[in-house]
C-alpha positions in Angstrom: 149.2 101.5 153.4 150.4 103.5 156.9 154.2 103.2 157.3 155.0 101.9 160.6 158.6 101.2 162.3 160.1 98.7 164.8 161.9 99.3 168.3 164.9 100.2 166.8 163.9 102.5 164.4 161.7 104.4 166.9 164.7 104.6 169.6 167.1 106.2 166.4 164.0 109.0 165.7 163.2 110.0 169.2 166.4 109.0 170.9 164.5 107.1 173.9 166.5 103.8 174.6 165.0 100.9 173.5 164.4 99.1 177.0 162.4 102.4 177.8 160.2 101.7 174.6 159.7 98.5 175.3 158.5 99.6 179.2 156.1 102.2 178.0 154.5 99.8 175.4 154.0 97.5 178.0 152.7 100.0 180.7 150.5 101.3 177.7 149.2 98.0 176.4 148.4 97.0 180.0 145.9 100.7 180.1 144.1 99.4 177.0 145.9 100.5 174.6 146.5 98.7 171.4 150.1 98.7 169.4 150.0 96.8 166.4 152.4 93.6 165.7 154.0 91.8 162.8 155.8 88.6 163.1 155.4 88.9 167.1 157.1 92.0 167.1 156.2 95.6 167.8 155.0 97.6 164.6 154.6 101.4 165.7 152.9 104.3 163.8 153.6 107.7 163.8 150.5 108.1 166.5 152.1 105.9 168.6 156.0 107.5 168.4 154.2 110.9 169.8 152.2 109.1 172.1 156.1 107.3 173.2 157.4 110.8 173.2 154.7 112.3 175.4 155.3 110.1 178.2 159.0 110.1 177.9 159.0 114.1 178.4 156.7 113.4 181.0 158.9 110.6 182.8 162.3 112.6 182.2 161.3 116.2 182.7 158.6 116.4 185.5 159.8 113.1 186.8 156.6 111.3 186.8 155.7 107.5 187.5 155.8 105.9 184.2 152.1 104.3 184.7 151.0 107.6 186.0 152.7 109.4 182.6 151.0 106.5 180.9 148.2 107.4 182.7 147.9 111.2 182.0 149.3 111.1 178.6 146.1 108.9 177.2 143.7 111.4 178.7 145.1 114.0 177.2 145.2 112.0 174.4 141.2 111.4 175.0 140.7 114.8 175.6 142.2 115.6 172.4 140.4 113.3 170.6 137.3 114.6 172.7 138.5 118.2 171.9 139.1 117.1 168.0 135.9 115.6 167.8 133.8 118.1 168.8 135.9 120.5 167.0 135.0 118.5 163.9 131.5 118.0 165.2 131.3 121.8 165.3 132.7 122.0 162.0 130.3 119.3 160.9 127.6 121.2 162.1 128.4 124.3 160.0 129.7 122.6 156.9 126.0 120.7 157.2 124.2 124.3 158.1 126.4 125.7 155.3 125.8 122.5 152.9 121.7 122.9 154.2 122.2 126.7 153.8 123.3 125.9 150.1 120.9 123.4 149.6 118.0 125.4 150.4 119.5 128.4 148.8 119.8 125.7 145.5 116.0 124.8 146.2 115.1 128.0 146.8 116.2 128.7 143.3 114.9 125.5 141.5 111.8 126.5 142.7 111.7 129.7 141.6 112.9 128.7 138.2 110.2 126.6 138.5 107.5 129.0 139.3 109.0 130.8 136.3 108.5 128.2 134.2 105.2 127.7 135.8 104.5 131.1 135.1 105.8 130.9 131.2 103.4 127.6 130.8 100.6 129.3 132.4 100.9 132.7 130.2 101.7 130.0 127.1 98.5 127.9 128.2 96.3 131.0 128.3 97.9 132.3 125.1 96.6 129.0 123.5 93.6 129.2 125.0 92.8 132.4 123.9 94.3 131.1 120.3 91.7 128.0 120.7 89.1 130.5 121.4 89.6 132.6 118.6 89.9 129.4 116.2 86.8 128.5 117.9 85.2 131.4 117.1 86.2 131.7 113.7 85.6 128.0 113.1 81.5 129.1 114.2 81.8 132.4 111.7 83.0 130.3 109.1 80.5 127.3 109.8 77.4 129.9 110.1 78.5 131.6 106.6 79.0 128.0 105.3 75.1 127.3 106.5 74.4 130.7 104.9 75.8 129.9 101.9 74.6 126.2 101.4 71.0 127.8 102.3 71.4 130.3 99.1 73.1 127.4 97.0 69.7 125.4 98.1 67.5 128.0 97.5 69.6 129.2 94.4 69.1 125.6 93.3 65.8 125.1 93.8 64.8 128.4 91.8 66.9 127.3 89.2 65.3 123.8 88.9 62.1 125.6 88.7 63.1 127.9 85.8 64.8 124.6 84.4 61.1 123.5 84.5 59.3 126.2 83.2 62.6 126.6 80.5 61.8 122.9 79.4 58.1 122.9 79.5 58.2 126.2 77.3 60.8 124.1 75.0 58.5 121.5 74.3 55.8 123.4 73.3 58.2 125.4 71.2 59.4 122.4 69.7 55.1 120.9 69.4 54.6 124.3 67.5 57.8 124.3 65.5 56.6 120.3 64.7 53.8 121.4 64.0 55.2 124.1 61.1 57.6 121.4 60.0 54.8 119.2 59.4 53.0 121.5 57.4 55.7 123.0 55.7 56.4 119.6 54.7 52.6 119.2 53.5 53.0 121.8 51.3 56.3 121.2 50.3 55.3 118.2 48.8 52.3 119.1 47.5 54.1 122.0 45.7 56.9 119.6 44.6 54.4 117.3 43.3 53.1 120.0 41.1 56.3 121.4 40.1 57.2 117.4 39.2 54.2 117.7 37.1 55.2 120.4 35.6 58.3 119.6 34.9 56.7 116.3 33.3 54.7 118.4 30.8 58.1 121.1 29.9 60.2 117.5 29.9 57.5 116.3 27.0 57.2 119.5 25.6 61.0 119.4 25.5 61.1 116.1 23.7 58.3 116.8 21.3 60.4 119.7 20.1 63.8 117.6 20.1 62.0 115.0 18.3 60.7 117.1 15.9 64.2 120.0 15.6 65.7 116.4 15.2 63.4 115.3 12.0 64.1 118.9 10.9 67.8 118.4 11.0 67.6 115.1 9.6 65.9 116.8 6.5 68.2 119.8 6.1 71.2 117.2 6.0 69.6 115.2 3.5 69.0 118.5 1.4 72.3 119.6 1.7 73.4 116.2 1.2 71.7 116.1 -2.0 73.0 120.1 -2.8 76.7 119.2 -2.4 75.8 115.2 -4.7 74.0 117.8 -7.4 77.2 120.7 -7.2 79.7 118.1 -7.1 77.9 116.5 -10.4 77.2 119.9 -12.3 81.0 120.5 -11.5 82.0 117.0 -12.7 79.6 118.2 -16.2 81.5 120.9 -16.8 84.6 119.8 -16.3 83.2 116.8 -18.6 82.4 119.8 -21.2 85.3 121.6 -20.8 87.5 118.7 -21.6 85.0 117.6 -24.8 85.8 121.3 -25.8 88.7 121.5 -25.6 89.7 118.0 -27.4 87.5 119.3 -30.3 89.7 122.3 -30.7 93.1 120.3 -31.0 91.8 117.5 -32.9 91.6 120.3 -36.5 95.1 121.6 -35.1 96.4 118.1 -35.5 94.9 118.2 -39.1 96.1 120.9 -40.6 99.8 119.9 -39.1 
């Protein structure tokens, strides 16, 4: 908030009298000019002390009318303000040419970072363009060597299904002949086992004619040696028989002479 002072405080700064104050307020309020009150009393600002001081050197030095000091005093105080404000029109002016100089200086520099960027997009863009392309390209290669190859896998195929054919046809008259062989084979097979059964029959017979007949010759050679060992053992038990009868008949005349 802007300090401001009363009469008295005014009078002790500048050293103008107080009823003097008072006379050029009045003379200046009656010219339009507006001094601020509190409490129905005089409140002035710094402003209005030079403006006070201003006519008072006017008044005392050059001895002027008080409304004519009044009088001058605001239009030099216009002026001033005039003087002021197209002083800070002027510098308006060239803080906005300087501020429009820097702006455009700013845009000016935007722009061409963005006409670098647009630059770097466009080199990127045809970069991936060319990329694209190439993939593109390659993408064709590959799909026309892919169409090649599925072209030789069909044909490869079909070929091979052919010989599959001819492979299977070929096995199945392999396999009629070798059925064929089997069979016969087996004919003969068992014609030839037949015989060799029959065979076997007669050997098998043979076999047991001569078993039944090495049987009845073992059989017989038991019962002669059977009979050899009954007559031994009995010629042995003879002699023994005589040996003893002998040889009582020899001690019986011993025991008679004793």
């Amino acid at each position: 908030m802007m300090e401001t002072y009363k009469t008295k405080d005014v009078a002790s700064k500048t050293g103008i009298p107080g009823n003097l104050i008072r006379k050029y307020s009045q003379t200046l309020e009656l010219s339009g000019y507006d001094i601020g009150k509190a409490s129905g009393a005089r409140c002035f600002k710094l402003d209005d002390i030079r403006l006070l001081k201003g006519i008072h050197e006017r008044v005392a030095m050059h001895h002027v009318d008080i409304n004519d000091a009044v009088v001058q005093t605001l239009k030099d105080l216009q002026n001033e303000a005039l003087i002021h404000k197209s002083r800070g029109s002027v510098q308006e002016k060239e803080q906005t040419a300087r501020d429009v100089t820097t702006t455009i200086q700013e845009q000016n520099k935007k722009f061409e970072e963005f006409m670098h960027k647009l630059d770097t997009l466009a080199q990127l863009n045809e970069a991936i363009i060319h990329q694209n392309s190439t993939l593109i390209t390659q993408n064709r290669q590959k799909d026309e060597k892919l169409d090649d190859l599925m072209q030789q896998v069909y044909v490869s195929e079909t070929q091979q299904e052919e010989i599959l054919l001819d492979l299977v046809g070929h096995v199945q008259k392999s396999e009629a002949k070798q059925e064929n062989k089997l069979n016969h084979l087996m004919s003969h097979m068992y014609k030839k086992d037949a015989k060799q059964e029959e065979k076997m029959n007669k050997v098998i017979n043979q076999v047991y004619k001569k078993d039944a007949s090495r049987d009845e010759q073992l059989m017989l050679l038991i019962r002669e040696m059977q009979e050899t060992k009954r007559m031994i053992a009995a010629s042995q038990e003879n002699n023994v028989v005589k040996s003893l009868r002998t040889l009582f008949s020899r001690l019986k005349p011993e025991r008679t002479q004793s």
